[in-house]
N, C-alpha and C positions, 0 to 999 in steps of 0.2 A: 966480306960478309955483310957488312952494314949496308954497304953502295946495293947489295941483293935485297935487302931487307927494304929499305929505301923506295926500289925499284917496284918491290910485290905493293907496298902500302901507295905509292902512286896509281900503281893497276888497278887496285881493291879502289881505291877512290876515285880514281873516274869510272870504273864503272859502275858504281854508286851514284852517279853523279849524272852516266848516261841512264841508267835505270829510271830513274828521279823524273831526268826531261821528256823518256818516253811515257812512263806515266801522267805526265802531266798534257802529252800534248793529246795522249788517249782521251781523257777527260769533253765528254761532250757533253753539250747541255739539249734536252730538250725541253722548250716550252708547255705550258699547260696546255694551251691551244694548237698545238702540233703536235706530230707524233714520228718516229722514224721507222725508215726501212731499213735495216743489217743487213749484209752480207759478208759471209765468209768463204774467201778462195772463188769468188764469183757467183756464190748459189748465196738463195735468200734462207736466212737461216730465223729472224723474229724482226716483232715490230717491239719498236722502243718506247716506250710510255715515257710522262712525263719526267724530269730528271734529271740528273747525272750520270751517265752512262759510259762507259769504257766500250773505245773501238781501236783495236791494235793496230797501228801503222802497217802497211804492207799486206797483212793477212787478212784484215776487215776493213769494209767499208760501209757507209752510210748513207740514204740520201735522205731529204729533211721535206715533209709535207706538212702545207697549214691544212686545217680541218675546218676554219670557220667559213662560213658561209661569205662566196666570190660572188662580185658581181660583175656581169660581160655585159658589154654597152653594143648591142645588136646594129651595125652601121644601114642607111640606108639600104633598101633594095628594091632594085627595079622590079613588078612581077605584073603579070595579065589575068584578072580576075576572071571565074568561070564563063562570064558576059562580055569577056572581049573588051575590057578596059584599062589602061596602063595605071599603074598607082606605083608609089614607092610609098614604103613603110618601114619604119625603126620600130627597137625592142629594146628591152630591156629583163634581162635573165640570171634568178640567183640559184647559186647550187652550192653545193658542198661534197666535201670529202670524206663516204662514211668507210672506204674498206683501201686503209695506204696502200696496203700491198698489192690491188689490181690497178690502182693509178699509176704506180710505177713501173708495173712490170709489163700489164697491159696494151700500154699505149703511150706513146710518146710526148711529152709537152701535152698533158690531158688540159690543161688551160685551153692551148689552140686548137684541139680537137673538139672541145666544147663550142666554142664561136663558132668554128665552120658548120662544125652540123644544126647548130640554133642558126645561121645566115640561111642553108640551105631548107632546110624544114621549115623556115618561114616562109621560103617563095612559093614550095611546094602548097603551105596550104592556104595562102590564099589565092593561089592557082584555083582552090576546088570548089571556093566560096560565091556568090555575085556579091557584086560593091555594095548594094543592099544591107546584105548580111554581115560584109566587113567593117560597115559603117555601125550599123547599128548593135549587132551583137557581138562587139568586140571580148566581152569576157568568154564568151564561148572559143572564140576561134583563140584565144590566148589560151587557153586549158586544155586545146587541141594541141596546139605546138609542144606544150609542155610534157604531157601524156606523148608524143613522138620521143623528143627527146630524151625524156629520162627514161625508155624504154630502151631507149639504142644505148645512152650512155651506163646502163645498168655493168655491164661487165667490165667497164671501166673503173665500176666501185666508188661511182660516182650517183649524186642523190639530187635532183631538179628540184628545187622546191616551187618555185614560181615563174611566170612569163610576163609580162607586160608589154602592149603594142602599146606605143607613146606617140605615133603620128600616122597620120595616114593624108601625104599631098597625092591631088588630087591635079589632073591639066585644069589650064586656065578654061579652057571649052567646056570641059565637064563641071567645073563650078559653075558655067552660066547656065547650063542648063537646069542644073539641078535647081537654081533660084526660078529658073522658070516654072518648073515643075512645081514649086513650093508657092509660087505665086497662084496656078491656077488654083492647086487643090486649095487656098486659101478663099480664090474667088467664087470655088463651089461649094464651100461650106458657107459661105452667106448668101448664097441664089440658096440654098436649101433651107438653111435660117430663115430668108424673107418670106420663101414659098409656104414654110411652114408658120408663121407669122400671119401670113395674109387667111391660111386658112382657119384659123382660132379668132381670127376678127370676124370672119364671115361665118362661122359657126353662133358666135356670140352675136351678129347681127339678126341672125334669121332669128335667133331662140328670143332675143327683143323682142322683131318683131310678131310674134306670134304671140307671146305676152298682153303689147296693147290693141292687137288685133281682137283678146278676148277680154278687155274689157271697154265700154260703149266709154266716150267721151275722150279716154286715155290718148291717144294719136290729136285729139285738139287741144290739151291741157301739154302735149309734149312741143307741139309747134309751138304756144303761149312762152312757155319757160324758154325755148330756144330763141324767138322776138326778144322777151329781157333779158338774155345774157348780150347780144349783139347791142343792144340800145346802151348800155357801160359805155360803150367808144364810140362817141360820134363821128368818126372819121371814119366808119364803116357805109357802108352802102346797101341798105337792106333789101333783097330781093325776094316777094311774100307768094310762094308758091301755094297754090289752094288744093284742100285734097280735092280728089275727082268724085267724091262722095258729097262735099257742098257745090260742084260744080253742075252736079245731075239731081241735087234736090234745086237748085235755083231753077233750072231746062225745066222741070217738074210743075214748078209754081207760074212760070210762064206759058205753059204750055196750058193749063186749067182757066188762066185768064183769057187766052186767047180762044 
């Protein structure tokens, strides 16, 4: 009777004891910053909040999603702009996990489903752009990719927040040219400059001269100050050009004596 008695409180104690270790191994924790997916007997049954959570060996299971915002480092890509130019272009793209239970159930490794469709929607658009447009208005065609993206990735339960194109190499032939380019539109912004220069000098010349044109003596008093400013540097060489107005009063006075 005792060896029974014995026998029952060994029973009653381990499994006490097994009870014990399956509750303990139940015992899951989720972070503040994650959240989990439950299933029971294979069907999704809740998402797990932050916590301590119980998930029965055998009959339930768990999988564990972070929610904070991922970033995916978009690798080179080859791509031929609307104009028929080779470029390769990197990205960089952060998203997040706003709804666990279509990221899990959805779609498989939604991390690598993310990269490939940000790799491919990136060739895509700047297939649709000219190099022009990819150079210069790079936030635009970043907020194109992004709007693709988080459109496709919506029912994955997944949330785009931003895109960033971070390079854009360019062939060596195409960067010469472009400096070429940048050289002339340079060399015709100062043929335009000059051209527009020469014409406010000549504007300003004519409006002169019609100034001591109306007044008498004014064109002798202007040669006079011109002779004193040259006579400062006698290493000038003065050459004294006569107006044609004392040149045909002198013909004048010669001409009455003869």
């Amino acid at each position: 009777m005792e060896a029974l008695i014995g026998m029952l409180v060994m029973l009653f104690i381990t499994a006490i004891g097994f009870l014990f270790f399956i509750l303990v191994i139940s015992i899951k924790q989720v972070n503040e910053y994650e959240r989990g997916v439950k299933f029971q007997f294979g069907k999704y049954e809740s998402i797990m909040s932050p916590g301590w959570k119980i998930v029965v060996p055998i009959l339930q299971s768990w999988r564990r999603v972070d929610v904070r915002v991922r970033t995916v480092d978009v690798p080179n890509q080859e791509a031929i702009t609307k104009d028929n130019i080779s470029v390769q272009v990197n990205a960089v793209l952060y998203y997040r996990v706003v709804d666990a239970k279509l990221a899990i159930i959805k779609v498989e490794r939604f991390y690598y489903a993310v990269s490939q469709l940000a790799q491919t929607t990136m060739r895509n658009a700047v297939g649709e752009v000219e190099l022009d447009e990819l150079l210069g208005e790079r936030d635009k065609v970043s907020e194109r990719i992004r709007g693709i993206v988080d459109k496709a990735s919506d029912p994955w339960g997944i949330k785009v927040e931003s895109v960033e194109l971070k390079d854009v190499v360019l062939p060596e032939e195409m960067k010469r040219t472009i400096a070429k380019q940048a050289e002339a539109e340079r060399e015709k912004r100062a043929v335009i400059i000059k051209a527009e220069g020469e014409v406010m000098a000549a504007n300003n010349m004519a409006k002169a001269a019609r100034t001591l044109a109306a007044s008498e003596g004014a064109l002798h008093l202007r040669t006079l100050q011109s002779i004193n400013d040259l006579s400062s540097d006698k290493s000038n060489t003065v050459v004294l050009a006569l107006p044609l107005e004392v040149l045909r009063a002198i013909e004048g006075i010669a001409g009455k004596r003869a």
